[in-house]
N, C-alpha and C positions, 0 to 999 in steps of 0.2 A: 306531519311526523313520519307518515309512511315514507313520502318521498325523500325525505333526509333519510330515513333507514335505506332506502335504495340506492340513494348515491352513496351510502356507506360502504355498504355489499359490492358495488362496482368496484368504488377504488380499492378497497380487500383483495377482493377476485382479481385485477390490475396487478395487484404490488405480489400476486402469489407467483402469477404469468409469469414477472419482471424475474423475481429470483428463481424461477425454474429455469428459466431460459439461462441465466447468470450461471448457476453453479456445473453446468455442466463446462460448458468456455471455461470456468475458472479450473477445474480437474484438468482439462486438456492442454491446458496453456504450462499449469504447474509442471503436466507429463512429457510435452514439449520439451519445458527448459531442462529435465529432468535429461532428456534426451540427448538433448544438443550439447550440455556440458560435458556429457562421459563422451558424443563425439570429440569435443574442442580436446579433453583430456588426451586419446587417442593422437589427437591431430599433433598434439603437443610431444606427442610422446616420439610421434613419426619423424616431427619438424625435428627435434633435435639430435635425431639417428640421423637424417640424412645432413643436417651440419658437418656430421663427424667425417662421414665423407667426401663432401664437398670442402672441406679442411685438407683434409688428407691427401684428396687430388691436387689442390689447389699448391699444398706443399710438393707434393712429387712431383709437380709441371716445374715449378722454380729449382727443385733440386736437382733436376734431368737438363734444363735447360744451364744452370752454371757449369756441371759435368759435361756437360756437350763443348760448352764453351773452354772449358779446360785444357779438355785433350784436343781441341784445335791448335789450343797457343801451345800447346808440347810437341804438337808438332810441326808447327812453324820455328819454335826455337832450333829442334833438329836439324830441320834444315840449314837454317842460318849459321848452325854452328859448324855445320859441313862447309859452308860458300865460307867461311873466315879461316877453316883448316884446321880447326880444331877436332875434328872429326870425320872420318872417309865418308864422301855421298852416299855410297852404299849400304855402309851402318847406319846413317841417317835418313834415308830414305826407307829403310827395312822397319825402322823404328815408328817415324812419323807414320808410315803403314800403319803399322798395328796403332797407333794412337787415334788415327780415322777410323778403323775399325771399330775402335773403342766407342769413338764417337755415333758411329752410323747402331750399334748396339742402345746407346741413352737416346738415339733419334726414335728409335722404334718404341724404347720407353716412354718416352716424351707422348707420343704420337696417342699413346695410350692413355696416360696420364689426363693429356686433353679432352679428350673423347670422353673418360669419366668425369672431368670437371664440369665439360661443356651438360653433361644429360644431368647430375647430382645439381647443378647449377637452375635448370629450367625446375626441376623437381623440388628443392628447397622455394623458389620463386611461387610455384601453383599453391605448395603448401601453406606459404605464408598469409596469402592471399586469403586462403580457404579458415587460415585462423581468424586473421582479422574478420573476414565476414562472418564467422560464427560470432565473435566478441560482439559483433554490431545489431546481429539479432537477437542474439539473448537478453543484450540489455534493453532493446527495444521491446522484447518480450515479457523481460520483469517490470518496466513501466507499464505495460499491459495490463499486466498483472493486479498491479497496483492500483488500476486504476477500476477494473473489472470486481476487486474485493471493496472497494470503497461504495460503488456504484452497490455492491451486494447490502454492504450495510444500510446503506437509504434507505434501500428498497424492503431492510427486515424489518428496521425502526417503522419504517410506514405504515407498512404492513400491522407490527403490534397495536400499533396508534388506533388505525384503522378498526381492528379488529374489537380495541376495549372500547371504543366510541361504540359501534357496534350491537356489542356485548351491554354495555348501557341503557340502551336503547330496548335490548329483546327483553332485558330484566322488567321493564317497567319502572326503572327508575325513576323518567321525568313525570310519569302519570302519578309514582306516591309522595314525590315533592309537591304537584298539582292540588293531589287530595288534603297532602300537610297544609298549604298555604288556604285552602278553603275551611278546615277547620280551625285555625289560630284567626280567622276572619271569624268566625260566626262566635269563638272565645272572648275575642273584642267586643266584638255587637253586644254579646248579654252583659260583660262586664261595664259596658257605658250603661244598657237599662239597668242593674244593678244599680249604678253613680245615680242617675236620673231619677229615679225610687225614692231613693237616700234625701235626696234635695229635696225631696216633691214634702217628704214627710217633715223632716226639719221646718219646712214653711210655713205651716202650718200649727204646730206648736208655736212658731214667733207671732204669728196672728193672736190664736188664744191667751198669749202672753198681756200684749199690747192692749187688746180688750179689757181686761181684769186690772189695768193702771200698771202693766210691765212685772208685779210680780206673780210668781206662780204661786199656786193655791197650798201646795204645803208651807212656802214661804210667809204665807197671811196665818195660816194658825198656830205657827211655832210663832208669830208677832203679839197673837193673842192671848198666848199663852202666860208671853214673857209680862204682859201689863198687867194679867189679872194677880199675877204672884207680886208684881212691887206695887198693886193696888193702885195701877193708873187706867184712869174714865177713858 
């Protein structure tokens, strides 16, 4: 008996270990995701700020780059319209001037334009990156989780288990089921001597019986009774 109490108390002791070690990982892991989601939110909040930018460059490169293209062909028409005499070289060359000008002005836009898209471009890229891998450890993190609160519960059920086996055990409970079953023994024992008594005595009366010609002795005088009243020998 002692030794079944002792491997009781081990595995107790065991399953106490088990969830002390448990509950702290579980706080940590909880504070973790706890952590990582107000980054991912952050992250989220960033990714979609620098969209707006990278939108907006993305737009000013195309809209720099048709105006570029514009005032070229205005001023090739200029020209043209000067070689056919529709208009003096000089007016058209003064013109298509300024329309290259025009144009070297949207080049330097452009030049701009690019240079924002190109770095809001690498910078939306790392971002995206950095969401997705937050997405990928949090939820590898709440499987964690889940698996680390599960593991907790075993280890509390075992534990109770353990502990009322135990508790069974320190009460003396199987020693006064021991004792119950040795006195409903010895209640048996006297109630067969009892039976055996009983028998012993009944046999005995049927012997005396048998002797006497089977009937009993009050039976023979109530017989005597009955002949000498109706006057029979």
């Amino acid at each position: 008996m002692n030794i079944i109490k002792r491997l009781f108390n081990i595995g107790r002791a065991e399953a106490h270990e088990v969830v002390e070690k448990l509950e702290d990982p579980i706080k940590m892991t909880e504070q973790g995701i706890r952590d990582m989601e107000k980054d991912l939110e952050k992250s989220l909040k960033a990714l979609a700020e620098v969209r707006v930018f990278t939108n907006r460059s993305r737009s000013g490169v195309s809209i720099y780059k048709s105006r570029m293209s514009e005032y070229e062909n205005k001023a090739v028409l200029l020209l043209k319209k000067a070689q056919e005499g529709r208009m003096s070289m000089d007016t058209a060359e003064l013109l298509a001037g300024e329309a290259l000008a025009k144009k070297a002005e949207y080049a330097a836009e452009l030049k701009a334009y690019k240079s924002e898209y190109e770095r809001f471009s690498v910078t939306e890229e790392q971002l995206d990156k950095n969401v997705a891998k937050l997405r990928r450890t949090i939820t590898k993190w709440k499987n964690e989780l889940i698996t680390l609160k599960a593991r907790l519960r075993v280890s509390q059920a075992t534990r109770s288990l353990n502990q009322q086996i135990a508790e069974i055990d320190s009460n003396s409970t199987i020693s006064m089921l021991e004792n119950m079953r040795d006195q409903v023994a010895e209640e048996e024992a006297l109630a067969q001597s009892y039976a055996e008594i009983g028998d012993q005595a009944t046999s005995i009366d049927d012997e005396i019986d048998r002797a006497i010609g089977g009937q009993s002795v009050e039976t023979m005088d109530e017989l005597e009774r009955l002949k000498n009243r109706h006057g029979i020998s």
